[in-house]
PAGUKE-957075 format. One record per atom (N, C-alpha, C, CB): residue in one letter; x, y, z. Coordinates in steps of 0.1 Angstrom, whole numbers, padded with zeros to 4 digits, always signed. Atoms other than C-alpha are relative to their C-alpha. Glycine has a CB too. Layout:
! PAGUKE-957075
AXYZ...
***
This chain:
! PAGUKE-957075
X+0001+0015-0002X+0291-0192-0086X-0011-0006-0008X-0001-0003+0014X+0013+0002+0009X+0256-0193-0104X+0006-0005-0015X-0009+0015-0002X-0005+0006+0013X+0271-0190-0138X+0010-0011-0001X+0004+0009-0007X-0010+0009+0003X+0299-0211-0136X-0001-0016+0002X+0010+0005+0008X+0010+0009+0004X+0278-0238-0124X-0011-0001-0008X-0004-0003+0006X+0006+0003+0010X+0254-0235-0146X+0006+0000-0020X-0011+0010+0004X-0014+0000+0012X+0282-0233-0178X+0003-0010-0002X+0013+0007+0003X-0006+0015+0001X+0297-0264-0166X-0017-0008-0003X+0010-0005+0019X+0011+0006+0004X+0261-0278-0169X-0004-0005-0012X-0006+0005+0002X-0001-0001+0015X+0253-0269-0203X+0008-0005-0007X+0001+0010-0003X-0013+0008+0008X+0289-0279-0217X+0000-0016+0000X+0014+0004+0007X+0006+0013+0002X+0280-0312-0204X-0010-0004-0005X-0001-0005+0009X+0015+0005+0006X+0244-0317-0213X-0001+0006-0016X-0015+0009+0011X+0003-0005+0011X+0247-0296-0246X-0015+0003-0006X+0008-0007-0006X+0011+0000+0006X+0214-0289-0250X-0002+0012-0012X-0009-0001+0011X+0004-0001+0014X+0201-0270-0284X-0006+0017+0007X-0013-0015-0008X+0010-0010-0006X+0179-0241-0262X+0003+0001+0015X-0017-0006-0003X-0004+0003-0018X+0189-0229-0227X-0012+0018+0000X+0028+0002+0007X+0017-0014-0006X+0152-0199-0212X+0006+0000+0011X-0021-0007+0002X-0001-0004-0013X+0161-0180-0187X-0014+0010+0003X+0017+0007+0002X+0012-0010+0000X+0129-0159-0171X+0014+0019+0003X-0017-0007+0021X-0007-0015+0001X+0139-0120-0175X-0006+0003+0014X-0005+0013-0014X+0006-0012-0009X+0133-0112-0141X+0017+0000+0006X-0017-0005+0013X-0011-0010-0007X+0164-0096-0116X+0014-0008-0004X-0001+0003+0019X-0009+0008+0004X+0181-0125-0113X+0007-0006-0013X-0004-0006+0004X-0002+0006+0012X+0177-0141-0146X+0007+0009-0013X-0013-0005-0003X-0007-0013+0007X+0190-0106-0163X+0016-0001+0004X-0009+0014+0006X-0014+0005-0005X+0221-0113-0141X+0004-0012-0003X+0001+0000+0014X-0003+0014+0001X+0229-0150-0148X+0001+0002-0017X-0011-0011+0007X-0004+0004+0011X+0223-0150-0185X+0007+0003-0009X-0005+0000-0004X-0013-0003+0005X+0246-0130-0197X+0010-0002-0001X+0003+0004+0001X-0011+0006+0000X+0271-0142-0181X+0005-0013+0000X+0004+0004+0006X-0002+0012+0001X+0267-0178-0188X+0002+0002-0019X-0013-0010+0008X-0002+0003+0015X+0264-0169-0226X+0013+0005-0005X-0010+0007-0008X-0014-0006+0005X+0294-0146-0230X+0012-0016+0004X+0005+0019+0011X-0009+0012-0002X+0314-0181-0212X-0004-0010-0006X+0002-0005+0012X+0004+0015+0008X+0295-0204-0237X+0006+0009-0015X-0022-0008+0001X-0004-0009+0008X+0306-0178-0260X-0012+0000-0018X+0017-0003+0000X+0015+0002+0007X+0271-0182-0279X-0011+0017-0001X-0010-0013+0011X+0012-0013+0004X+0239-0153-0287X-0008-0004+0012X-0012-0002-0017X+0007+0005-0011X+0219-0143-0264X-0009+0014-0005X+0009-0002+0016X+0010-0012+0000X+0183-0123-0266X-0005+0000+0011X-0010+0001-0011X+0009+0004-0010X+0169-0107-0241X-0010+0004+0001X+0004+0002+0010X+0015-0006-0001X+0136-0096-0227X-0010-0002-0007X-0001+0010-0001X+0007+0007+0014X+0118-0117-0256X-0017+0003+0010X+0007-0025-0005X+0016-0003+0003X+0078-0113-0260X-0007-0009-0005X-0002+0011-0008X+0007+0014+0015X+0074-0143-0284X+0012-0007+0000X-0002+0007-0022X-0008+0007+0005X+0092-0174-0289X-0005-0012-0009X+0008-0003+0010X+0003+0008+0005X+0087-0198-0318X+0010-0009-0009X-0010+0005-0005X-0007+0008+0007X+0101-0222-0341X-0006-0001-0014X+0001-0011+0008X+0001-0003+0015X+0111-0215-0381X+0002-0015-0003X+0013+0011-0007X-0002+0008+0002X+0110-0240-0405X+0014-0010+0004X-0002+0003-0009X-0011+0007+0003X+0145-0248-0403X+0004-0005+0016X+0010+0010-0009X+0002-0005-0015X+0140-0252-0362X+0006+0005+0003X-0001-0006+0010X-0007-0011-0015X+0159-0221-0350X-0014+0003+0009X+0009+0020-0007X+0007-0007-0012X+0145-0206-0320X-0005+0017-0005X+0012+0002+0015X+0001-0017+0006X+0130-0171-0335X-0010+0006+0014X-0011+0003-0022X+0001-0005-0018X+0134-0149-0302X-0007+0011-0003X+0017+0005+0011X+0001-0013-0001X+0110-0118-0304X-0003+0009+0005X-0001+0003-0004X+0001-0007-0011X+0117-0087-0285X-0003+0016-0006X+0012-0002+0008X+0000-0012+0006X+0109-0045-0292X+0014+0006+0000X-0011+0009+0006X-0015-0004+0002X+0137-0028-0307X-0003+0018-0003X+0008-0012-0016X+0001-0013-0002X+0145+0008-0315X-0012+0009+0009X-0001+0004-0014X+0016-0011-0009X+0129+0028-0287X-0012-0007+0002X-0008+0014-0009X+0008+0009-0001X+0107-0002-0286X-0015+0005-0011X-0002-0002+0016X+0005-0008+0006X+0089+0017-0315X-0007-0013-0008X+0010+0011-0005X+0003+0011+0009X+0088-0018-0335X+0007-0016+0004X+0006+0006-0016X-0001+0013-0007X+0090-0055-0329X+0007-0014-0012X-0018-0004+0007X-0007+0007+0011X+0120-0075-0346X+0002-0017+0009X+0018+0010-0005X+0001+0011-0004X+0125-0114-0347X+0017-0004-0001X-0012-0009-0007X-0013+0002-0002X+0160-0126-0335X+0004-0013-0007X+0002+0000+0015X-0006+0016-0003X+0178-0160-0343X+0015-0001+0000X-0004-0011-0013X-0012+0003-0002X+0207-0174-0335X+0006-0015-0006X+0000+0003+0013X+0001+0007+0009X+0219-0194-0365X+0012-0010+0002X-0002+0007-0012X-0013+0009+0004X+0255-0209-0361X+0007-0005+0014X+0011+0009-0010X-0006+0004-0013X+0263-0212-0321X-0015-0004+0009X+0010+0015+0007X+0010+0008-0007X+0248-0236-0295X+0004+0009+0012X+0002-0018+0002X+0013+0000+0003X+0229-0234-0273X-0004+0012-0005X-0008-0003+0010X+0006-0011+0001X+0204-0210-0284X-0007+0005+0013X-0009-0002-0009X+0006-0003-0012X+0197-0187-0257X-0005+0015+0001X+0010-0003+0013X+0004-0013+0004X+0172-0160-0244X-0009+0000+0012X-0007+0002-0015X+0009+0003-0012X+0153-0148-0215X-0014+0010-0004X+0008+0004+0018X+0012+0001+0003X+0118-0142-0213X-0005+0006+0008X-0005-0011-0001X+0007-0005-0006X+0095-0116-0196X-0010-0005+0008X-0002+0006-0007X+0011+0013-0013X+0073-0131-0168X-0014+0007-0004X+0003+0003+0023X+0010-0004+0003X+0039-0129-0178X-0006+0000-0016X+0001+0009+0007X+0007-0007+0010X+0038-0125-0214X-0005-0015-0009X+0011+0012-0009X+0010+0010-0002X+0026-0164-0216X-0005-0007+0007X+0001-0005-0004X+0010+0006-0013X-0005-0178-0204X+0005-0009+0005X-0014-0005-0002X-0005+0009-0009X-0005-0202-0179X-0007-0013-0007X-0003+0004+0017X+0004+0013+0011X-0012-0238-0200X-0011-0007+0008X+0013-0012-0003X+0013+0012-0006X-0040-0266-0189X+0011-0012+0012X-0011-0014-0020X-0007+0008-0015X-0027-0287-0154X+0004-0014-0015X-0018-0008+0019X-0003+0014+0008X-0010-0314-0173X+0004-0014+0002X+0007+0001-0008X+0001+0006-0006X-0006-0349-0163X+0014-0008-0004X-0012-0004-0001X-0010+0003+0005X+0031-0353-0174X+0011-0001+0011X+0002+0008-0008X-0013-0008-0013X+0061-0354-0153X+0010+0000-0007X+0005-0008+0014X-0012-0001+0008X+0097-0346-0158X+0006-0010+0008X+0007+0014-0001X-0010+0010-0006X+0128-0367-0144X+0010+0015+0006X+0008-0012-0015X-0006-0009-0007X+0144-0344-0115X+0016-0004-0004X-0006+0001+0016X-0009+0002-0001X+0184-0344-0117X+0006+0007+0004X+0004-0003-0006X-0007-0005-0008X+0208-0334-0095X+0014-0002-0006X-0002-0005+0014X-0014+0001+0009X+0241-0321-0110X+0011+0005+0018X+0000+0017-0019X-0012-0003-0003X+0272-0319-0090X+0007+0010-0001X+0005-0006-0003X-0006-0007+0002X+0284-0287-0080X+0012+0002+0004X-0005+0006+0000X-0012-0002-0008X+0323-0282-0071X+0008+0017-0005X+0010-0017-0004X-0005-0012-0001X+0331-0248-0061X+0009+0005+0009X-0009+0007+0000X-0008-0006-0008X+0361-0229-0047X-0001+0013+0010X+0008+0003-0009X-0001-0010-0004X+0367-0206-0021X+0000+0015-0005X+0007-0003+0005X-0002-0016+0002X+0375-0180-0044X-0013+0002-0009X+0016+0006-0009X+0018-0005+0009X+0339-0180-0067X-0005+0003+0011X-0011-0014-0011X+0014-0007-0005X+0319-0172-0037X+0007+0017+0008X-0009-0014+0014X-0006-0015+0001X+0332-0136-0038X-0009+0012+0004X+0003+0004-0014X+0012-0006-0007X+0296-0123-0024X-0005-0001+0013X-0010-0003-0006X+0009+0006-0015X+0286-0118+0010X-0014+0010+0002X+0012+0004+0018X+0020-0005+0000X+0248-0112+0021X+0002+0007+0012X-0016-0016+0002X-0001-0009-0012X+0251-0080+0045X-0013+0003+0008X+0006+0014-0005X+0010-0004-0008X+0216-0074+0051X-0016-0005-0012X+0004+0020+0005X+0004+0003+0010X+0185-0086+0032X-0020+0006+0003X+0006-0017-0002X+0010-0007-0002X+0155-0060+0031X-0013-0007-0014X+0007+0018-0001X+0013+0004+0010X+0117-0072+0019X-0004+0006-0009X-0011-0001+0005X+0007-0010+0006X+0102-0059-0008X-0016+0001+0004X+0003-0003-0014X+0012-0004+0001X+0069-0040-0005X-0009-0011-0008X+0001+0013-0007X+0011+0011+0010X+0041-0065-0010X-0008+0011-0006X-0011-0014+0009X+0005-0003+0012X+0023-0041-0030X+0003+0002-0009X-0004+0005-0002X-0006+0001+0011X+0046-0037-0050X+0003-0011-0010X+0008+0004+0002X-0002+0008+0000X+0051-0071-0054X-0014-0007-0009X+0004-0003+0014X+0012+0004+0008X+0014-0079-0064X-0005+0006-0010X-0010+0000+0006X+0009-0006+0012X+0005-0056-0096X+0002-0017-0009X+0010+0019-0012X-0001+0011+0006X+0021-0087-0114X-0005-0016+0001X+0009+0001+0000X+0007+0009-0001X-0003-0114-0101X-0014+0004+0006X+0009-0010+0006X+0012-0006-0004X-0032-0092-0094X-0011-0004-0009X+0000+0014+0000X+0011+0008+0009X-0067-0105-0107X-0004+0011-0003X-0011-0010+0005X+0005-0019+0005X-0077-0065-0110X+0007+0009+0004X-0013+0006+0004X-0010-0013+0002X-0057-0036-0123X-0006+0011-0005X+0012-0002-0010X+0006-0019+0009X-0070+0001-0128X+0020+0001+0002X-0017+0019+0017X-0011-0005+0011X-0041+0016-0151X-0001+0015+0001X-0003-0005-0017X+0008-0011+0005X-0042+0052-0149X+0012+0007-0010X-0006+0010+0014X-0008-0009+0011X-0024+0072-0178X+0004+0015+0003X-0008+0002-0013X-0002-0015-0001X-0012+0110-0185X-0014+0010+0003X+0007+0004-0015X+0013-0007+0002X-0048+0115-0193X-0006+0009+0017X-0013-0015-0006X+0009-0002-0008X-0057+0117-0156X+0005+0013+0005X-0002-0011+0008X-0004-0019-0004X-0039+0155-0152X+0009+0003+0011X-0015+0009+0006X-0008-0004-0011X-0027+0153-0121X-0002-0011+0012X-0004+0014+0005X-0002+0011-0014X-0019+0133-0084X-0014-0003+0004X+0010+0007+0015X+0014+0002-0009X-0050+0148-0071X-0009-0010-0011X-0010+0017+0003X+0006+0005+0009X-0068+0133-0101X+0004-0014+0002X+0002+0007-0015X-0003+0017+0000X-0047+0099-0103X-0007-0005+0014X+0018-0005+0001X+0004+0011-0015X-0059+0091-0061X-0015-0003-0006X-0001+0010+0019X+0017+0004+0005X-0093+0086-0077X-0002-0011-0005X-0007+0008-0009X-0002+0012+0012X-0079+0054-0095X-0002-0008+0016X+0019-0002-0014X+0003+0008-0007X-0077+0040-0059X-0011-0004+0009X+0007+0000+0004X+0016+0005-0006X-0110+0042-0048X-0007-0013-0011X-0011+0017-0001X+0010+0008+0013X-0123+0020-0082X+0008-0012+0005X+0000+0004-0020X-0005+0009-0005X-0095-0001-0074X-0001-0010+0014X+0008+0004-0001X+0006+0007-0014X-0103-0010-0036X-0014-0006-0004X-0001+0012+0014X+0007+0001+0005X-0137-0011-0049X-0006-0016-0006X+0005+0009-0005X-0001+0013+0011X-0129-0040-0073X+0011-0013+0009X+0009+0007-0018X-0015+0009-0008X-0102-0058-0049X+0007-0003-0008X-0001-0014+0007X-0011-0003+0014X-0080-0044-0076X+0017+0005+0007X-0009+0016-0012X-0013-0012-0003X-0041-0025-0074X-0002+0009-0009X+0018-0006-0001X-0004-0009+0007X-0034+0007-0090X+0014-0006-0009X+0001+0012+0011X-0011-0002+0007X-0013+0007-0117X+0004+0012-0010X+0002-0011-0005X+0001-0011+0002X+0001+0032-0139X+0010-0002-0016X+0004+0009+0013X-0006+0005+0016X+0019+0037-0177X+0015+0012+0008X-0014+0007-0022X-0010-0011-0003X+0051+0061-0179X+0002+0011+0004X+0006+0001-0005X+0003-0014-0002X+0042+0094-0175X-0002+0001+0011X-0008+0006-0006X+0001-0002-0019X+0026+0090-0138X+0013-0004+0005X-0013-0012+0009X-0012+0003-0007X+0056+0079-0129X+0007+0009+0002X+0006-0009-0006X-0008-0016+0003X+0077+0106-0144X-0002+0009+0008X-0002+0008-0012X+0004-0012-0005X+0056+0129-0128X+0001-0002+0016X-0014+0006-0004X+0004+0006-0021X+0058+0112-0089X-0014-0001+0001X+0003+0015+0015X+0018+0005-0005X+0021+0102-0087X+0002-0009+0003X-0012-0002-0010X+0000+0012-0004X+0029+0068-0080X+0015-0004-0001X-0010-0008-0006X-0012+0002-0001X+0061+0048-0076X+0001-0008-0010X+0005-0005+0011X-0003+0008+0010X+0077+0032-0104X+0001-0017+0003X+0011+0006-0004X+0006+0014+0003X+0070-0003-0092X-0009-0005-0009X-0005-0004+0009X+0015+0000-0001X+0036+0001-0102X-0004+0000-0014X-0007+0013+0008X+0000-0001+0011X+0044+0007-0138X-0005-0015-0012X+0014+0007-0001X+0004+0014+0008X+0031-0014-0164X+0005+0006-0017X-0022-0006+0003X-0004-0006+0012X+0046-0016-0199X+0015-0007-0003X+0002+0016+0003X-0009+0008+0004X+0081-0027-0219X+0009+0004+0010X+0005+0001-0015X-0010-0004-0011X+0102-0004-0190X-0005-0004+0014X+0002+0014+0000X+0009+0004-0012X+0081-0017-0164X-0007-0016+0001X-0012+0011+0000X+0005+0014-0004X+0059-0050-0154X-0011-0004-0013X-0010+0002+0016X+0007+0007+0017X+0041-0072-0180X-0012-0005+0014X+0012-0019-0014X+0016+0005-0009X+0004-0082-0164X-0002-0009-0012X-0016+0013+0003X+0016+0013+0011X-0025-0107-0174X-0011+0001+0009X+0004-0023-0003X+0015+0000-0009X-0052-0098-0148X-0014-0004-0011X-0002+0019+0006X+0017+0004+0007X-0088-0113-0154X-0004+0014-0005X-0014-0007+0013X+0005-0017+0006X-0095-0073-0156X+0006+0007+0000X-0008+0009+0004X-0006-0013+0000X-0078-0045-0168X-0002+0011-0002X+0005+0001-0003X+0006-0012-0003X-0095-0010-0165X+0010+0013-0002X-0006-0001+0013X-0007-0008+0004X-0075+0016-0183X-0003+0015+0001X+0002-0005-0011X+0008-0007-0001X-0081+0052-0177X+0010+0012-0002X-0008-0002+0011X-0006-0009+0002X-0069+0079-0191X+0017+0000-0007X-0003+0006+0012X-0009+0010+0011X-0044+0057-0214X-0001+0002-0011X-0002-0014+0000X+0004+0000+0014X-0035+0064-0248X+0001-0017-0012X+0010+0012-0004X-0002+0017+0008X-0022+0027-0258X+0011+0001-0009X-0014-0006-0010X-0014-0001+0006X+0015+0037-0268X+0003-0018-0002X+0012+0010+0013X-0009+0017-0001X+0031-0002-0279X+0009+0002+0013X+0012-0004-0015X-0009+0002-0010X+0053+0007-0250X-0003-0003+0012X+0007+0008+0002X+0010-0001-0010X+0024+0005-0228X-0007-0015-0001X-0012+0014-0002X+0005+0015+0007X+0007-0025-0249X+0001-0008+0003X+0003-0005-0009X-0006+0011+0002X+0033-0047-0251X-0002-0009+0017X+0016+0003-0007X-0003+0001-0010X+0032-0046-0212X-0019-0009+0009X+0007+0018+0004X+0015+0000-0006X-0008-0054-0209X-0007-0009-0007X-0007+0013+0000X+0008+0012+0008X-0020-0077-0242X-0004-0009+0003X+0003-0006-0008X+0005+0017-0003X-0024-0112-0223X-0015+0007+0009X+0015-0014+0013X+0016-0001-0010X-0054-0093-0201X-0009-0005-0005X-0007+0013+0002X+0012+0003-0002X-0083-0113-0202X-0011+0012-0007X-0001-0002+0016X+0015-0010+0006X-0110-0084-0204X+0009+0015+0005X-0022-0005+0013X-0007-0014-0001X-0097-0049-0211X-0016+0012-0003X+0016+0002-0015X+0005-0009+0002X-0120-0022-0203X+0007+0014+0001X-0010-0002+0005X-0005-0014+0003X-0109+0015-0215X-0007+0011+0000X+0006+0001-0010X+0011-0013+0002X-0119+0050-0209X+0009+0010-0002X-0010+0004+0014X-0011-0007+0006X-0103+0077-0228X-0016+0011-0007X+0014-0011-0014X+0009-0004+0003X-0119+0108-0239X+0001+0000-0016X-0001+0011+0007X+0001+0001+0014X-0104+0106-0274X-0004-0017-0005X+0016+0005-0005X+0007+0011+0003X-0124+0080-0296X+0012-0005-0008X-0015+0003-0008X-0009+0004+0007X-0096+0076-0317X+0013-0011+0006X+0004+0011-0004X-0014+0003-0006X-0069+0065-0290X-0003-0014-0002X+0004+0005+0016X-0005+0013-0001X-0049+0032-0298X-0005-0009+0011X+0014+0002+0001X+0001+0012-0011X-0058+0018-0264X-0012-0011-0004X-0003+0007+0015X+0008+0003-0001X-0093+0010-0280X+0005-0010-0010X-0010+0008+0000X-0003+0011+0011X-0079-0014-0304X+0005-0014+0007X+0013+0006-0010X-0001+0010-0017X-0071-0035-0271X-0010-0006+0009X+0005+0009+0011X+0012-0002-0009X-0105-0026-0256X-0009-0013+0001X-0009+0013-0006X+0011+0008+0006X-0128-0055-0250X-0014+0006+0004X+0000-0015+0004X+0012-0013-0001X-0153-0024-0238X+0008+0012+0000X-0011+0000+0014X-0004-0018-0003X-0146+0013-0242X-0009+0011-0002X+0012+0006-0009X+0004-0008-0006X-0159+0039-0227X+0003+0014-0006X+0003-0003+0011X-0002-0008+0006X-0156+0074-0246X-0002+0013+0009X-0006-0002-0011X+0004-0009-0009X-0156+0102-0223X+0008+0006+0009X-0008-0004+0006X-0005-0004-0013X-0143+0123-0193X+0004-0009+0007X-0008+0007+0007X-0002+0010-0013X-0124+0099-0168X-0004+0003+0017X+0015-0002+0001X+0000-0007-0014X-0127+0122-0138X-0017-0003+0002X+0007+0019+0001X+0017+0002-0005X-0167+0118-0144X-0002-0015+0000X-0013+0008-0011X+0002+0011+0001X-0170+0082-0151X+0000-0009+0011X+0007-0003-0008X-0007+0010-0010X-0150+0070-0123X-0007+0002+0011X+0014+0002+0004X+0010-0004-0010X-0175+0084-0098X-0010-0006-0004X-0004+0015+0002X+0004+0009+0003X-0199+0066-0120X-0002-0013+0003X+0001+0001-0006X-0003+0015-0001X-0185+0035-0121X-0003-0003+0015X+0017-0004-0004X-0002+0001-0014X-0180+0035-0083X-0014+0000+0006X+0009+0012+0005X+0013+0000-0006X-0220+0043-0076X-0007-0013-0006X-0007+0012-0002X+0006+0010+0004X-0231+0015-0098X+0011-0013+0007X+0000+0001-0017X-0005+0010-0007X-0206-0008-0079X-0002-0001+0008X+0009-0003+0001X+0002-0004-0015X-0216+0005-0044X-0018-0006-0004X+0005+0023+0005X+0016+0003+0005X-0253-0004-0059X+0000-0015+0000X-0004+0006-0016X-0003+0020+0007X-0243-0039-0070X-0002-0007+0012X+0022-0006-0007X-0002+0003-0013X-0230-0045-0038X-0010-0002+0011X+0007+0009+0002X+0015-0005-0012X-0261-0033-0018X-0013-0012-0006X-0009+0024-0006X+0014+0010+0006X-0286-0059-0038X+0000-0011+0006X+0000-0004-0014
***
């Protein structure tokens, strides 16, 4: 019923650009309003801007998310594309308004073809990596489970969440909510505290709007430091006991 009102919408209004956000829903709806407008459709975009000629140039990671191509959609209206939550900042309060409108929906008995049997909460922690003001990240680096619980001490610590790249996951250390990355959640925390992260783009793409990225990796070389706005070169397993006495210190003053 979603798409079919929102179809009839579009066909009336014709507008030029139809943004949907890539989150559960919006992954469900856009598709199937584009295949019935019978138009392009990109999804999970990262970037959206406008070419000379004003197409919409949509861009999202492609092969294996290995490299990052720019879409357009040159000859069918609207242009459409949905958009990862998080991967732009949030703008200056602005003193504009819009003009609300209420469209007329007329739907049949037979479009509402869904019934709601039971409707279970999600886990609010799970729920918060993606509007958390502090994220410890922990990577492959950190060896093992016993090793990763050590991310949630810095985290409590910091009135932070744990989060994690693909590999903790893989391995059961944490639950794939928690993931951060192009298969997982896009952040922008004021801090992000990376540990034992090598800084794969698949990890990156999921973490660039952070504010202040501090990293700790024992290799000097690793990609993550090219992110870093401090990094830390060293053992994680020693640091983090560090960190944690100079914050327990802070605290005490």
């Amino acid at each position: 019923p979603y798409a079919r009102a929102l179809t009839r919408l579009v066909q009336e209004k014709k507008p030029n650009v139809v943004l949907l956000g890539a989150t559960s829903f919006g992954r469900d709806l856009a598709p199937r309003v584009a295949a019935r407008l019978e138009t392009g459709l990109t999804a999970d975009c990262l970037d959206l801007s406008l070419d000379k000629d004003g197409l919409l140039v949509q861009t999202k990671p492609s092969y294996g998310d290995n490299v990052m191509v720019d879409i357009v959609i040159p000859e069918h209206r609207p242009q459409m594309a949905t958009v990862r939550p998080n991967v732009f900042p949030l703008p200056e309060r602005s003193t504009r308004t819009g003009k609300v409108t209420t469209a007329p929906v007329d739907l049949q008995p037979e479009d509402l073809i869904t019934v709601v049997k039971e409707i279970i909460a999600e886990k609010q922690e799970a729920a918060r990596i993606e509007d958390a003001d502090v994220i410890v990240c922990g990577g492959r680096g950190m060896g093992s489970k016993e090793n990763f619980e050590q991310l949630y001490a810095l985290a409590d610590a910091l009135g932070g969440v744990v989060g994690a790249t693909r590999p903790p996951v893989d391995e059961g250390w944490i639950d794939g909510a928690f993931q951060i990355g192009q298969s997982g959640k896009m952040v922008a925390p004021k801090l992000l505290i990376t540990c034992g992260v090598s800084g794969a783009i698949q990890f990156t793409v999921g973490m660039e709007k952070s504010k202040v990225v501090v990293a700790i990796n024992k290799d000097a070389n690793a990609p993550i430091f090219n992110f870093a706005t401090y990094g830390i070169v060293g053992d994680v397993k020693e640091i983090i006991p560090v960190l944690l006495q100079e914050i327990k210190a802070t605290a005490e003053r």
